[in-house]
C-alpha positions as a Markdown table, in Angstrom:
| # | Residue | x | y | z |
|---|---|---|---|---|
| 1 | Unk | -34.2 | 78.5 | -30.8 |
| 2 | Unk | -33.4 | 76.2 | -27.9 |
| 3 | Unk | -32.5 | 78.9 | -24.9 |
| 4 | Unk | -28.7 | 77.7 | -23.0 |
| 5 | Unk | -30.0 | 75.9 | -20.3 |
| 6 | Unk | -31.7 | 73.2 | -22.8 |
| 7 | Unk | -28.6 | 73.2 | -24.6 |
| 8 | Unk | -26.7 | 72.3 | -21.4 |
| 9 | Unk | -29.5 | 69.8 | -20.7 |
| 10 | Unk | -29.1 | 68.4 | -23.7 |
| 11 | Unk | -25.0 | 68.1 | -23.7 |
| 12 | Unk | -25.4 | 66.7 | -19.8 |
| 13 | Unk | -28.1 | 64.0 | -21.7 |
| 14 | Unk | -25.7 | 62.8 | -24.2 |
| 15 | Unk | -22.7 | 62.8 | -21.5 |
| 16 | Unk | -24.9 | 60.7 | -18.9 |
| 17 | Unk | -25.6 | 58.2 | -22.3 |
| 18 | Unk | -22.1 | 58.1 | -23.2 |
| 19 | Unk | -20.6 | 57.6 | -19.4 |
| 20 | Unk | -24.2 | 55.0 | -19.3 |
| 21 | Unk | -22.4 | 53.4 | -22.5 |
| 22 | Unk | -18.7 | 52.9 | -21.5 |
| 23 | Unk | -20.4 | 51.4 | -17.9 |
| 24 | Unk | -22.2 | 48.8 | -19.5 |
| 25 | Unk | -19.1 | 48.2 | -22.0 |
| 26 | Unk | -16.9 | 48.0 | -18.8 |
| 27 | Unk | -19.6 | 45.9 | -17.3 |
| 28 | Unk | -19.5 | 43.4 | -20.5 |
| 29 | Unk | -15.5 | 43.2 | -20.6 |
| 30 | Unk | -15.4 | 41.9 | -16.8 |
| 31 | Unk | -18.1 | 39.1 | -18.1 |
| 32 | Unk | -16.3 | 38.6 | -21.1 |
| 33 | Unk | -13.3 | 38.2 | -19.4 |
| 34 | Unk | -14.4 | 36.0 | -16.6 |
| 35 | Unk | -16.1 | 33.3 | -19.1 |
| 36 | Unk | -12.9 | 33.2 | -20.7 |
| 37 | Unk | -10.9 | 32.5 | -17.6 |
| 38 | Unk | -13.6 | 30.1 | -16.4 |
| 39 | Unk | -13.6 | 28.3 | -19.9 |
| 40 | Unk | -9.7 | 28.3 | -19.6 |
| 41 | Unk | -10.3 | 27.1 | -15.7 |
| 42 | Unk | -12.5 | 24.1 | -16.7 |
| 43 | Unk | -10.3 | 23.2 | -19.5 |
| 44 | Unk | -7.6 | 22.5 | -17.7 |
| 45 | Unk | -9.5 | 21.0 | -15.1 |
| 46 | Unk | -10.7 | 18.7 | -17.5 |
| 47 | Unk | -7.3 | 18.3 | -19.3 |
| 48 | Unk | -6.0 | 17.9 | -15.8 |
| 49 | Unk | -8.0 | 14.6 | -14.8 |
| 50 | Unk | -8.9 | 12.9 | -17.9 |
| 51 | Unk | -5.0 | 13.4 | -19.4 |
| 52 | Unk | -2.5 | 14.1 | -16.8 |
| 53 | Unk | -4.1 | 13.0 | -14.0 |
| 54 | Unk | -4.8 | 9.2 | -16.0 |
| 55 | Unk | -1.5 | 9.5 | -17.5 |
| 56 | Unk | 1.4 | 10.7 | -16.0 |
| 57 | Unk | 2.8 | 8.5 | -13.6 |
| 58 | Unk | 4.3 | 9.1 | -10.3 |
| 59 | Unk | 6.9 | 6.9 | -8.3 |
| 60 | Unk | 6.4 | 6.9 | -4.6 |
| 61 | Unk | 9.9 | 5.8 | -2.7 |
| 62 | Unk | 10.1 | 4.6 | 0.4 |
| 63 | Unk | 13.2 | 3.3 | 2.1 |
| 64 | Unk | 12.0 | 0.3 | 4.8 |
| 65 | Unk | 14.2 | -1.0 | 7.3 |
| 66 | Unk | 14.0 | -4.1 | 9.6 |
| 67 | Unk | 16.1 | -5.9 | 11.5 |
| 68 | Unk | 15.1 | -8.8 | 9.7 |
| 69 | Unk | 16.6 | -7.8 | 6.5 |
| 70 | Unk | 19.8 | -9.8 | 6.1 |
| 71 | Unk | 22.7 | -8.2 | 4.8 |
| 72 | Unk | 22.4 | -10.3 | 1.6 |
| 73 | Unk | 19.0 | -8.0 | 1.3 |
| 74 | Unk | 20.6 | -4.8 | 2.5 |
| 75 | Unk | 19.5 | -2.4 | -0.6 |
| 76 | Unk | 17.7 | -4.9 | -2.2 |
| 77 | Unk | 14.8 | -3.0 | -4.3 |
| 78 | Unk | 11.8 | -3.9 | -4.5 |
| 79 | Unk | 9.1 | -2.4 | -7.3 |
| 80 | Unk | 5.3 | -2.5 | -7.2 |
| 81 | Unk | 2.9 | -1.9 | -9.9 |
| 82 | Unk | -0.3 | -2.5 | -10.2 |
| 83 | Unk | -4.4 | -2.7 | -11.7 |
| 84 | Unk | -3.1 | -1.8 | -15.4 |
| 85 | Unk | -6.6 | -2.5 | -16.9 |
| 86 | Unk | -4.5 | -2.5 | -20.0 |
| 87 | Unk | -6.1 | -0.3 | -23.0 |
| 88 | Unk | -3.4 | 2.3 | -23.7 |
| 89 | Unk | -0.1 | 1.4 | -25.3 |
| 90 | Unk | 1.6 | 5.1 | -24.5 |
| 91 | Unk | 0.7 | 4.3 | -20.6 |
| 92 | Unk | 2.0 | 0.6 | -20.9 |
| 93 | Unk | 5.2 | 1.8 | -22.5 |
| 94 | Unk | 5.7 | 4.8 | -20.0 |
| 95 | Unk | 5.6 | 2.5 | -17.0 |
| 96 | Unk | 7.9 | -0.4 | -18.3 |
| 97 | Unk | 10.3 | 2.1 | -18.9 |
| 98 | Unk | 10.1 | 4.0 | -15.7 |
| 99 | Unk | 10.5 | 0.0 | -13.8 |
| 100 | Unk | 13.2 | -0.8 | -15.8 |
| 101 | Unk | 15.0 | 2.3 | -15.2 |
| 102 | Unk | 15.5 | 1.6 | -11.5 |
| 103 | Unk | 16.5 | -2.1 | -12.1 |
| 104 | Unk | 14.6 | -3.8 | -9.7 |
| 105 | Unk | 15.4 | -7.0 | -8.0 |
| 106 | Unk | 12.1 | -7.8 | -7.2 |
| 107 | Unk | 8.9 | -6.5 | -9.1 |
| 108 | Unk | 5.6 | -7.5 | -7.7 |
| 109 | Unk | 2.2 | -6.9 | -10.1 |
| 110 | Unk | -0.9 | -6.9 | -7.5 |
| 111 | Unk | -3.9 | -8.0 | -10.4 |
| 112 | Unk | -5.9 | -6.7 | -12.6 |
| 113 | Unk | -3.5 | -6.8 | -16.1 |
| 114 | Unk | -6.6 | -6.7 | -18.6 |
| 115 | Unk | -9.4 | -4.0 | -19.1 |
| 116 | Unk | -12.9 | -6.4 | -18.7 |
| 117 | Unk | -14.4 | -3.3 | -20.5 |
| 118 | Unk | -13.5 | -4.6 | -23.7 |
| 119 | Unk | -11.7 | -7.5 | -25.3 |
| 120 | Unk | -8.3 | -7.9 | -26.0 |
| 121 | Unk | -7.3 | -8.0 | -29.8 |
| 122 | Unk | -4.6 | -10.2 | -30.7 |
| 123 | Unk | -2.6 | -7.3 | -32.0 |
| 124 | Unk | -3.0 | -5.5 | -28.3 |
| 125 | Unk | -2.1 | -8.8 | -26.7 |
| 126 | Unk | 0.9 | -8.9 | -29.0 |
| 127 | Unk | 1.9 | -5.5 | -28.0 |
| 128 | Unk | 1.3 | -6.3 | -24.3 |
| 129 | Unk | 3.3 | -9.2 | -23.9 |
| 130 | Unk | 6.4 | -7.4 | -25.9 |
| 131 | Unk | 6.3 | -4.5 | -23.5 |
| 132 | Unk | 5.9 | -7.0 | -20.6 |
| 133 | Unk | 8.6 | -9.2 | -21.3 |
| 134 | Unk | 11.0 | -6.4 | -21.5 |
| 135 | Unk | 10.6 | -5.8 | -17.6 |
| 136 | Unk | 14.1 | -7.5 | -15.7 |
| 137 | Unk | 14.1 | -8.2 | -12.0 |
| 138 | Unk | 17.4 | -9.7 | -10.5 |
| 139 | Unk | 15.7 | -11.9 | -7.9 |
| 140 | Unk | 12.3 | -13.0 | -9.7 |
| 141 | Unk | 9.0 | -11.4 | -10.8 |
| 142 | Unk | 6.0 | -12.1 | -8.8 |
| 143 | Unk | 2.1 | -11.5 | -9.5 |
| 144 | Unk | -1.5 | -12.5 | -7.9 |
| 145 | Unk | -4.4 | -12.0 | -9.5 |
| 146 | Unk | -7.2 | -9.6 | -9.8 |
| 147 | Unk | -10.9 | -9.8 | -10.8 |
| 148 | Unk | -10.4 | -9.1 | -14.3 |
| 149 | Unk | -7.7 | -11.5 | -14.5 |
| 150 | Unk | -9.2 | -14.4 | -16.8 |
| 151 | Unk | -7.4 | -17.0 | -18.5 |
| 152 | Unk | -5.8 | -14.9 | -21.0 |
| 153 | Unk | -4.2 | -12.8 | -18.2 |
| 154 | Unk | -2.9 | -15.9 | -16.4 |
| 155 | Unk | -1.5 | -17.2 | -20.0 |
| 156 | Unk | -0.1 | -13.4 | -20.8 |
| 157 | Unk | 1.9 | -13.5 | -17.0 |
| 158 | Unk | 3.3 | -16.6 | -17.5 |
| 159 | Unk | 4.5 | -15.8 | -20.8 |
| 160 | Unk | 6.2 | -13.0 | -19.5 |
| 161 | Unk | 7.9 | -14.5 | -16.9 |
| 162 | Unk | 5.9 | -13.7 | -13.9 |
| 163 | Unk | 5.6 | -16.3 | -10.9 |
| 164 | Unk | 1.5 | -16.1 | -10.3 |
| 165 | Unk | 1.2 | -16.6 | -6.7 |
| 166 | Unk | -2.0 | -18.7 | -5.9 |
| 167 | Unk | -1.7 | -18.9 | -2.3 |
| 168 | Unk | 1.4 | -20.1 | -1.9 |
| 169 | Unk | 5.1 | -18.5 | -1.0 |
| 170 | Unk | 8.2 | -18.7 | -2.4 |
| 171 | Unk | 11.8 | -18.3 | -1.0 |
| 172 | Unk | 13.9 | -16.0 | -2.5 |
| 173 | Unk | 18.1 | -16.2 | -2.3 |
| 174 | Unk | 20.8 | -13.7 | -2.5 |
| 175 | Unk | 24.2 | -15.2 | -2.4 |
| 176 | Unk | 23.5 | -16.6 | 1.0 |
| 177 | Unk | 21.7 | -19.8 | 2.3 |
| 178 | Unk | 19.6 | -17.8 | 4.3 |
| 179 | Unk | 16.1 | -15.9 | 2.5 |
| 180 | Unk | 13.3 | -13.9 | 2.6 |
| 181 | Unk | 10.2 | -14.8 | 1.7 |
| 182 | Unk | 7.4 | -14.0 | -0.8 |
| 183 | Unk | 3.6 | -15.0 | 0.0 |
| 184 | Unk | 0.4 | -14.3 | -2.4 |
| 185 | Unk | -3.0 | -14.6 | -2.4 |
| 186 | Unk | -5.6 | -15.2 | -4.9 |
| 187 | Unk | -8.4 | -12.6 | -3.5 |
| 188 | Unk | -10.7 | -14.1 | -5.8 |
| 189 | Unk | -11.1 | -17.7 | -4.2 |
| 190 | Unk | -14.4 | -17.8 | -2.4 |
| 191 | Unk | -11.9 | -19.4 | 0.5 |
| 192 | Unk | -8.3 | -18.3 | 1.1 |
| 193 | Unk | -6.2 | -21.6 | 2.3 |
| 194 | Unk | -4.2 | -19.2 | 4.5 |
| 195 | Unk | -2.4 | -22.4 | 5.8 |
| 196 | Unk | -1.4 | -22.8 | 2.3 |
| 197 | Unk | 0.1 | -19.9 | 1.4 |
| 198 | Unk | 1.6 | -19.7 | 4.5 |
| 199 | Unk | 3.5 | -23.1 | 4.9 |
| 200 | Unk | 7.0 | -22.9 | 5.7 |
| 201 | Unk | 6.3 | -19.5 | 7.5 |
| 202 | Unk | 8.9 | -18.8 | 10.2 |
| 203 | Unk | 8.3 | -15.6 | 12.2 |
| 204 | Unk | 12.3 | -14.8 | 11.9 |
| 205 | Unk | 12.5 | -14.3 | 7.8 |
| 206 | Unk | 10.9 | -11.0 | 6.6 |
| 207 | Unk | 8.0 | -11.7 | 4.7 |
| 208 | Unk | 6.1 | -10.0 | 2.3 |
| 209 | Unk | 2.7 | -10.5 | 1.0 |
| 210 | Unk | 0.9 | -9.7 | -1.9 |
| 211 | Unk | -2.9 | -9.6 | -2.7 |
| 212 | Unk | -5.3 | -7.4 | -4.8 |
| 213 | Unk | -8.2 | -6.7 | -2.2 |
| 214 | Unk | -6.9 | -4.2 | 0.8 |
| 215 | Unk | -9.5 | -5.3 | 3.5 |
| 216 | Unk | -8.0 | -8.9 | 3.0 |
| 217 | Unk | -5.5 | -8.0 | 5.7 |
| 218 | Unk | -7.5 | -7.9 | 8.5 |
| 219 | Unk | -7.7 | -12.3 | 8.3 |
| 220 | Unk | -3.6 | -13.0 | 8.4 |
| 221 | Unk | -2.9 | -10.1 | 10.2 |
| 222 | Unk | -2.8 | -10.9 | 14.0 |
| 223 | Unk | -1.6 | -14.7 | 12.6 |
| 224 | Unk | 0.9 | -13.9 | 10.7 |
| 225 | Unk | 4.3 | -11.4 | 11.7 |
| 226 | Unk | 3.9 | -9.7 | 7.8 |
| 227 | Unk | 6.7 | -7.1 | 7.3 |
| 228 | Unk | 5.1 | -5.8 | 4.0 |
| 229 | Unk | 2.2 | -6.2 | 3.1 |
| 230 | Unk | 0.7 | -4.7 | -1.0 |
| 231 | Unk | -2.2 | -4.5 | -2.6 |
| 232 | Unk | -3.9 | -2.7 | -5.3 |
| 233 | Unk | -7.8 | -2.6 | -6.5 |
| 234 | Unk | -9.0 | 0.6 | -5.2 |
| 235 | Unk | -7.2 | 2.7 | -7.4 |
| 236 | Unk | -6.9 | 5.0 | -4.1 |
| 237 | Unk | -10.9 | 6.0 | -5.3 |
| 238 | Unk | -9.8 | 7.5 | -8.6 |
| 239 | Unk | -11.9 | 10.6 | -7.6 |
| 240 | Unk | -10.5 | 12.0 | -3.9 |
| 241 | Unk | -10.4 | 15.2 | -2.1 |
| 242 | Unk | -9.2 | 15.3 | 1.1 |
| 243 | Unk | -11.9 | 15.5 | 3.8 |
| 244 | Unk | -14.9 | 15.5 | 1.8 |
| 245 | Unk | -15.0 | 12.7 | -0.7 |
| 246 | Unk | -13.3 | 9.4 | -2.0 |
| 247 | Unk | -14.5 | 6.8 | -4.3 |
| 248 | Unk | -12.7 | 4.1 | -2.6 |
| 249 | Unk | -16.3 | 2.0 | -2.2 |
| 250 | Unk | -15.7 | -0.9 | -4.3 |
| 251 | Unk | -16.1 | -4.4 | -2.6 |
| 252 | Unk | -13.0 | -5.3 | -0.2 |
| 253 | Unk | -11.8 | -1.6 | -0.3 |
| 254 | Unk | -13.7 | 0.1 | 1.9 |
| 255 | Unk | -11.7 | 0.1 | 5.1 |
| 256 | Unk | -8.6 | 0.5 | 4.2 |
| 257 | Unk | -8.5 | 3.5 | 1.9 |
| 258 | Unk | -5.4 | 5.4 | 1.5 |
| 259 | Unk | -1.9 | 4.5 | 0.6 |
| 260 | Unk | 0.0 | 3.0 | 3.7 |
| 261 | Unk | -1.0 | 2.3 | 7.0 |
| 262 | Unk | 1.2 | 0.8 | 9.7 |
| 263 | Unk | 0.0 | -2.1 | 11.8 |
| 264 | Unk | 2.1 | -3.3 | 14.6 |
| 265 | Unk | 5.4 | -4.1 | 12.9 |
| 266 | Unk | 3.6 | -4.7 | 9.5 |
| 267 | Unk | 4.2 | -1.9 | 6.8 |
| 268 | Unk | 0.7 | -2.0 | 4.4 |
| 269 | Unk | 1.2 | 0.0 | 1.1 |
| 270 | Unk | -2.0 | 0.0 | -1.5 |
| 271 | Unk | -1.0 | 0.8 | -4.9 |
| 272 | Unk | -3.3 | 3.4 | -6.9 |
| 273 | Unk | -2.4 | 1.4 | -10.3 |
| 274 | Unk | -2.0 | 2.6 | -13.6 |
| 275 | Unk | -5.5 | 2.4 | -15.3 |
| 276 | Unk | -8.8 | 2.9 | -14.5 |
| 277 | Unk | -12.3 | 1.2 | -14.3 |
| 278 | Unk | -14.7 | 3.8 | -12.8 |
| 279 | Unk | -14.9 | 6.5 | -14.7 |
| 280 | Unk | -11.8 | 7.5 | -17.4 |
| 281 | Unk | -10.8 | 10.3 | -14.7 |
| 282 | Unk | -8.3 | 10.6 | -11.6 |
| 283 | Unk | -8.5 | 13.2 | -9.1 |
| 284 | Unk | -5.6 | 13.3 | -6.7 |
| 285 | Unk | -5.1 | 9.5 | -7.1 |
| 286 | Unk | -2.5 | 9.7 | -10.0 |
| 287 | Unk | -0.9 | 6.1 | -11.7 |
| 288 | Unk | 1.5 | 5.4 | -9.0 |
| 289 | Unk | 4.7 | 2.7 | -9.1 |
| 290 | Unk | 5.6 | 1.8 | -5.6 |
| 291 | Unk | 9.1 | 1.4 | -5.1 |
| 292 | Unk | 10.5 | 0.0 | -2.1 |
| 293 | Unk | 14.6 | -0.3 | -0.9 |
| 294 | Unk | 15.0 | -2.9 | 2.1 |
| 295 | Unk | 17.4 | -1.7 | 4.6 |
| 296 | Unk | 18.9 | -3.5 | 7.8 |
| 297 | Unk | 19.2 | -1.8 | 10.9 |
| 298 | Unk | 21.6 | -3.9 | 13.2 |
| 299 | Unk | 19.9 | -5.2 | 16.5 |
């Protein structure tokens, strides 16, 4: 016969396993429960950058005001979009609708309309050139090209009633005699005839310019009084955090890397586009429409 003080032993035993027990229990929840909320974490990380972050477009507006805006131009808007490395229709649609809804007068497309990734089926181009054509601008629509602009692209923006830009300019009218004028640049010439693209250029009209590479600016700048300058082809990176790491690297995007910069009295906007070419994802780089209202401030 076991004497009392085993039988307490033996009841402290099974309390010390059974406190042991609802420990380690305890102990398994918490990991239980912080693989969940990692797992849920990651996910929407993941659902973050390769959905949202690809697809959900943001509009960045920017009231700019010169006194080189006429009154003809006073509230004149202007719309940028930009690299669409065109492979999905739901994206395409989104953005054609979201232009159209704030009527431009002037939409501007900075290059790269096709995906080089893969080729362009006749029922994509078909597609493509529906959507595109349903895009109005008062006052014209104006595109340069990109890398991956081939024939096709050229044939797809004519189509659709873009004016391509291969350095040259253009004046544009409102009501008056007196205009503003448009200047673009084909970024993929091995030699840009600047003189070209800038005949005609008097220092009095507000002048914009349009190109695909950023770092492009630096050879017109100090020639040329620009008032607004846009571009496109870095995407922004794709893949940026703030003070540690961007993917802007790619060739004639590697000094100018963020979204505006002012130089002098020239206003420099680089568009983040709507696709992507790096690597399916966007990190704090979302699709981005630019859109733009010219104001006049009286001298």
């Amino acid at each position: 016969m076991n004497s009392r003080i085993e039988l307490n032993k033996d009841k402290q035993d099974d309390i010390d396993k059974e406190k042991e027990a609802l420990k380690i229990k305890k102990i398994v929840k918490r990991i239980v429960i912080s693989l969940i909320i990692i797992f849920i974490l990651v996910f929407s990380a993941c659902f973050y950058v390769i959905k949202i972050g690809t697809t959900s477009i943001i509009v960045y507006e920017e009231a700019i005001s010169s006194e080189k805006v006429l009154d003809s131009f006073d509230g004149i808007k202007v719309i940028q979009f930009s690299d669409l490395h065109y492979n999905n229709r739901a994206l395409l649609k989104d953005a054609v609708n979201t232009i159209n809804k704030r009527k431009p007068d002037i939409l501007v497309f900075t290059g790269d309309l096709l995906n080089d990734k893969e080729k362009l089926t006749s029922k994509n181009r078909e597609y493509l050139v529906k959507e595109l054509k349903k895009l109005n601008a008062t006052l014209g629509k104006y595109a340069v090209l990109g890398e991956t602009d081939n024939e096709d692209a050229i044939s797809i923006l004519t189509d659709c009633g873009f004016t391509i830009l291969n350095d040259s300019n253009e004046l544009i009218y409102n009501k008056t005699v007196d205009p503003i004028m448009i200047v673009g640049l084909n970024t993929n010439n091995e030699v840009i005839d600047y003189s070209k693209a800038f005949a005609n250029y008097n220092p009095n009209i507000y002048t914009i310019v349009i190109f695909h590479k950023p770092d492009y600016l630096d050879e017109f700048i100090n020639s040329y009084q620009v008032d607004l300058a846009l571009a496109g082809h870095s995407h922004l990176g794709e893949i940026r955090i703030p003070y540690l790491f961007n993917m802007a690297n790619k060739d004639h995007a590697s000094k100018y890397i963020n979204s505006f910069y002012q130089i002098n009295n020239t206003k420099f906007y680089i568009n983040s586009g709507l696709g992507t070419s790096l690597y399916e994802v966007r990190i704090n780089a979302r699709p981005t429409i630019n859109f733009f209202r010219l104001r006049r401030i009286s001298s």
